[in-house]
N, C-alpha and C positions, 0 to 999 in steps of 0.2 A: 816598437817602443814598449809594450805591454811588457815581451820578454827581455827587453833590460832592464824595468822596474823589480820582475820577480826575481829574477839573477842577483841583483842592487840587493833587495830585501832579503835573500838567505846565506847573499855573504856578509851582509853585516848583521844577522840574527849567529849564523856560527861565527865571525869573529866575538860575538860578544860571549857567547855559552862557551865557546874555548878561553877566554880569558878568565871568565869567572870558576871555572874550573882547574886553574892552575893556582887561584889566587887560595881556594876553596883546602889543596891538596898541599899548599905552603904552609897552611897552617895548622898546627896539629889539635887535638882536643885537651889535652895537658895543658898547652901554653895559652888557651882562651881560659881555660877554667883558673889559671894562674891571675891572669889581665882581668876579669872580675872583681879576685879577691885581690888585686892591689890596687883598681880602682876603689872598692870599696873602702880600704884599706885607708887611704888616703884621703877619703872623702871625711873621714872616723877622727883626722886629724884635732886635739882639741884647738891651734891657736889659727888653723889654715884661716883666711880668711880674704875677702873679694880682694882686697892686693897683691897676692900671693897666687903662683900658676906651679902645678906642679905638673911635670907629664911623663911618661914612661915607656918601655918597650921590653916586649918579653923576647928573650932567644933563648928556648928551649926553655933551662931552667936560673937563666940569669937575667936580671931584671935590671935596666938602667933606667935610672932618675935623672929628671931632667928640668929644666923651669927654673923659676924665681921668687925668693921668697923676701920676706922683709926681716926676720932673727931667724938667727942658728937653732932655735929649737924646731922651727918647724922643717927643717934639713934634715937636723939628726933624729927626731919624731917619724919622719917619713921613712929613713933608711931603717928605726930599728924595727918597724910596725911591717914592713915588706920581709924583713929578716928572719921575722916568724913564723910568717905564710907555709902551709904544705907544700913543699915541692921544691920551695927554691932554694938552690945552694949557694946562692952568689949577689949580691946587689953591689950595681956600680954606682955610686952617689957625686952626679954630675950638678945636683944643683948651686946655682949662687946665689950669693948672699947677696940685696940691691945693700947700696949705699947709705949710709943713715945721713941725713940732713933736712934741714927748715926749709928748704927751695921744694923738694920734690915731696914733702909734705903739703906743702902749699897745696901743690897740685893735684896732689891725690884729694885732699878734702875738696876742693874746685871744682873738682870731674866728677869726684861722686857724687857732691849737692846738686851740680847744672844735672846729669844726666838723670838722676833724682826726679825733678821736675819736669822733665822732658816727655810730654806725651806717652806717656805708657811703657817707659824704659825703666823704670823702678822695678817691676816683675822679675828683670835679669840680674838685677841686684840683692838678690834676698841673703841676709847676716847670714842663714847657713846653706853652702853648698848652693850658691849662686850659678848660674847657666853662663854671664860674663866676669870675668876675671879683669884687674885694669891694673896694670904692671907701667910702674913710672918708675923711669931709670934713669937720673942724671939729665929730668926737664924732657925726656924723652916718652912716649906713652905707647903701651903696647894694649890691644885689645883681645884676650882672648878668649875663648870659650867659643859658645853656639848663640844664635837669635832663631826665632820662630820663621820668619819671611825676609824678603828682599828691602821692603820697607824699610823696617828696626834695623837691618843692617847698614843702609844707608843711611839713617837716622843717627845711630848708635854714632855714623863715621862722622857727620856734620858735627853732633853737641860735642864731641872729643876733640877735634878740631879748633871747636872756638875757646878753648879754655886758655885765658891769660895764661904767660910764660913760657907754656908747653912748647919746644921746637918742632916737634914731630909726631905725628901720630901712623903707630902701624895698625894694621887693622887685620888681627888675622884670626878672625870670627869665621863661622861657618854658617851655612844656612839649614834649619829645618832639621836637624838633630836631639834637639832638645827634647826633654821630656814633658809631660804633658802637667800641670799641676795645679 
């Protein structure tokens, strides 16, 4: 028994150090130093703001945009602001425009105030460069970004849930990435 526990334990210690070492060599130092500076980039946005998800990926030296925002400025703000960046010769401008209307306004002020008040979920809500992001598309509610623990993220998923009109709530939060603040 002893020695299939140790067996157990150094094949899944080398599957893990062989994975993180292919994932280590997929990535080059060029294209993190790139994903930095178009995080930052992005973050720099002046109208981005907690309705609004923007998210990216670098291949080599081409950067595609991705996410949701609520006006055309902050789409074509984000593509020219990555456009600048050292390095990159290319950006794909994948984002969409949501919908403008009084329904999914509703909403978003609804979700923002409930979650607002909501035991200690106001933190992830901060006017700049908020930790969750809350993308309402057509009565539809996406949740994105990071929380601190499993807690706020189940939290986070309950007060979203219960907001009048909203059909759906996705929830695609992460745990434990956030920054510290």
């Amino acid at each position: 028994m002893k020695k299939f526990l140790s067996l157990f334990a150094f094949s899944f210690a080398l599957i893990a150090f062989s994975s993180l070492g292919i994932n280590a060599q997929s990535i080059s130092p060029a294209s993190l130093e790139i994903a930095k500076k178009v995080e930052k980039s992005i973050k720099k946005l002046p109208y981005y703001e907690v309705f609004d998800h923007i998210d990216f990926t670098v291949d080599g030296s081409v950067v595609t945009l991705t996410g949701k925002v609520r006006n055309a400025i902050n789409k074509d703000s984000a593509e020219g602001s990555v456009k600048r960046i050292a390095g990159v010769t290319d950006v794909v401008n994948k984002i969409d425009i949501l919908p403008v209307g009084g329904f999914d306004e509703q909403i978003r002020r609804s979700l923002y105030a409930t979650l607002s008040r909501s035991g200690g979920l106001s933190r992830y809500l901060w006017p700049v460069n908020p930790d969750v992001r809350l993308v309402v598309e057509r009565g539809h509610i996406t949740l994105e970004g990071s929380v601190y623990n499993q807690g706020d993220y189940n939290q986070m998923n309950i007060v979203a849930r219960s907001v009048p009109n909203a059909f759906s709530v996705t929830n695609n939060l992460t745990i434990g990435s956030t920054e510290a603040r």
